[in-house]
C-alpha positions, -999 to 999 in steps of 0.1 A, spaced: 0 0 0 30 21 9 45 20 -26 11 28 -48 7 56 -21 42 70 -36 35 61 -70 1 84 -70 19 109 -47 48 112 -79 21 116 -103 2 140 -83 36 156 -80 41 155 -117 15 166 -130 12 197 -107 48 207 -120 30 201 -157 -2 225 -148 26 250 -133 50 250 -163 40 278 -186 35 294 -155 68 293 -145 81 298 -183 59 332 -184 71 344 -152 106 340 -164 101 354 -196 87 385 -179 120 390 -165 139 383 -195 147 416 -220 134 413 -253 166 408 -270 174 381 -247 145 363 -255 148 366 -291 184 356 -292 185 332 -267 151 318 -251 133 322 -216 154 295 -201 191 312 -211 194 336 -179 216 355 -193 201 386 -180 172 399 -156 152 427 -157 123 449 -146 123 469 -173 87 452 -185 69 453 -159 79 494 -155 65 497 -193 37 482 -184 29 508 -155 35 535 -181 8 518 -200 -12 520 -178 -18 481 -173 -35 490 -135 -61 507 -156 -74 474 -175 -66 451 -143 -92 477 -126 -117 473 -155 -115 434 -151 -119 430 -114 -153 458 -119 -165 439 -146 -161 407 -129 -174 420 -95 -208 433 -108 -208 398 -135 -209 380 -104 -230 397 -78 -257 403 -104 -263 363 -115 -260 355 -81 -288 377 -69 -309 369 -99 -302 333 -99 -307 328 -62 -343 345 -61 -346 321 -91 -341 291 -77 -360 293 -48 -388 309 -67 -393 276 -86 -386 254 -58 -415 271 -37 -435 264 -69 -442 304 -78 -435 301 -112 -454 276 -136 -442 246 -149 -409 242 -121 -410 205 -131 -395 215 -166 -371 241 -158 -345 219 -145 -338 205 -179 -342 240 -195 -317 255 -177 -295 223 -181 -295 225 -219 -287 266 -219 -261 259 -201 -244 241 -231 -249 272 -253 -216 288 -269 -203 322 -264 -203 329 -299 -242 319 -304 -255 354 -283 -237 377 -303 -259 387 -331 -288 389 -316 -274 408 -285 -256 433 -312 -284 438 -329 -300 445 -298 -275 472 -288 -271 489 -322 -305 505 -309 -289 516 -277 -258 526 -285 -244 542 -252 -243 507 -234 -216 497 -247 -197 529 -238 -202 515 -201 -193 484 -181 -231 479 -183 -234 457 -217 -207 436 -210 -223 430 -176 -254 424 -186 -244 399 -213 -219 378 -181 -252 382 -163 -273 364 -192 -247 341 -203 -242 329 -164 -282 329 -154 -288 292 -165 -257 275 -150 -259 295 -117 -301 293 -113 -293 254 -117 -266 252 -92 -285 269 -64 -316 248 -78 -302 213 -69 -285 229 -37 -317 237 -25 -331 203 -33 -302 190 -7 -320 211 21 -335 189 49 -373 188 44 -380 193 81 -356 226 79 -382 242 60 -412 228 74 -406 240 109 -403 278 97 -435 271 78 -451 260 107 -438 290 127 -457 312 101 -429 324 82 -433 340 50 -415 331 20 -393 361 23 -384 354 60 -381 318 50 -357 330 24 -339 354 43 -337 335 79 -333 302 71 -328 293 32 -297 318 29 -271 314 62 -270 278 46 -264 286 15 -230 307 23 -210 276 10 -225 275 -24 -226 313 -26 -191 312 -24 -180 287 -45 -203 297 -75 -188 337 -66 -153 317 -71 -157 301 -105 -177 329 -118 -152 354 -106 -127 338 -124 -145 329 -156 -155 366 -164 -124 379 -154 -109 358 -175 -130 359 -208 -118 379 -238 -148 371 -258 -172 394 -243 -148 424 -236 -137 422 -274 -175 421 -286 -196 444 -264 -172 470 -252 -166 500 -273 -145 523 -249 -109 512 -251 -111 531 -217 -128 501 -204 -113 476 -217 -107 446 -197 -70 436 -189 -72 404 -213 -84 430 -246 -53 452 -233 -30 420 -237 -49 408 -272 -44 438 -285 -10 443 -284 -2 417 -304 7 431 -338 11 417 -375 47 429 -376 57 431 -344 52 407 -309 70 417 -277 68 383 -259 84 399 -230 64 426 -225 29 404 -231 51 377 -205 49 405 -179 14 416 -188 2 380 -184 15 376 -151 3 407 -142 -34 400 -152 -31 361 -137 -26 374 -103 -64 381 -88 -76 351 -97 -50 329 -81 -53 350 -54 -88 345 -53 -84 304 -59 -56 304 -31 -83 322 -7 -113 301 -14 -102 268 -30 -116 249 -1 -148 259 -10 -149 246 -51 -155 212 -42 -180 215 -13 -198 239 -33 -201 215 -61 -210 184 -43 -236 203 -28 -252 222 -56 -244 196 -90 -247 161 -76 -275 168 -52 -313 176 -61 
């Protein structure tokens, strides 16, 4: 038993040096000049420098990280809201046909980024200013996130003891101090891990922020990186140290609440 023990532990071990790699590789090219690079790879350490990461600051690279973490912010506390009130709006049986919305909002889920965009455009060509704002790339997050997020707290509420909600029910509570008393301080788990993975998800998209944002003011941090990327000219140092840069919330964010991605999915996926 000892010996498969240290055979899983070494693959464990291997592949999390695998998933940190090109980590590693773009934190050292972020160091690296760009001649360096060019002439003689990430790995030569021939020289060291801060030089990119100070061009970045007079790019204004704080500017786009800011854009991403209030885009991100108000993509998650939005579906969350909406999704929450959802769920336990069809579970209490106030909207009709609750029976088929599971499946509904199991199929939308599967829906590509790419499939929205026309018809959200079209949309917005009437209403031009909104994308101008943070408030059509939110909205479209919001949207996009609905389905998955109204499901997840769906089938966590479906893991709620019975008798949990009975006793308020018998106590005369209404549905909002039902809600509010009892239905939410046990949901904190699954509030946080579905903040978590959303979080990171919108932060992280460059679809979105490419499509409905029209401001380069706004722009979040991954557009900044995209676009400077050129036909004639790539500085892979520079787009190194931008990258680690922009990776830095989320793994901050991971680091802080990892404990909750797995308890929140157990409990709101494989329950219900």
């Amino acid at each position: 038993m000892r010996g498969r023990a240290l055979i899983f532990t070494l693959l464990a071990a291997l592949v999390g040096l695998g998933w940190l790699f090109p980590l590693i590789a773009t934190f050292l090219g972020s160091v690296t000049p760009y001649e360096t690079t060019v002439l003689y790879g990430w790995w030569s350490f021939k020289a060291l420098t801060d030089k990119n990461y100070a061009d970045l600051i007079k790019e204004g690279i704080y500017r786009y990280v800011l854009n991403s973490l209030a885009i991100a912010g108000a993509s998650t506390a939005l579906p969350i809201l909406l999704g929450m009130a959802l769920a336990f709006s069809i579970r209490r049986r106030h909207i009709p046909g609750g029976d088929i919305w599971a499946p509904v909002l199991y199929i939308l889920q599967v829906l590509p980024q790419q499939s929205v965009t026309v018809p959200v455009l079209s949309l917005y060509s009437k209403i031009q200013w909104i994308m101008q704002s943070y408030l059509g790339v939110v909205l479209v997050h919001t949207a996009f996130a609905l389905p998955w997020i109204t499901f997840f707290f769906y089938n966590f509420l479906a893991s709620l003891p019975k008798e949990l909600v009975e006793s308020a029910e018998i106590d005369g509570a209404s549905d909002f101090k039902l809600f509010s008393s009892v239905v939410l301080p046990v949901m904190t788990t699954a509030i946080i891990s579905v903040a978590a993975i959303q979080f990171v998800f919108v932060y992280n998209d460059l679809y979105f922020g490419l499509v409905f944002i029209r401001n380069q003011s706004l722009f979040p941090v991954t557009v900044f990186i995209a676009n400077s990327v050129s036909a004639y000219f790539v500085n892979v140092a520079l787009m190194a140290a931008a990258a680690v840069v922009a990776v830095l919330p989320p793994i901050i964010i991971f680091l802080a609440l990892q404990k909750y991605y797995v308890t929140g999915i157990l409990g709101g996926f494989m329950k219900g």
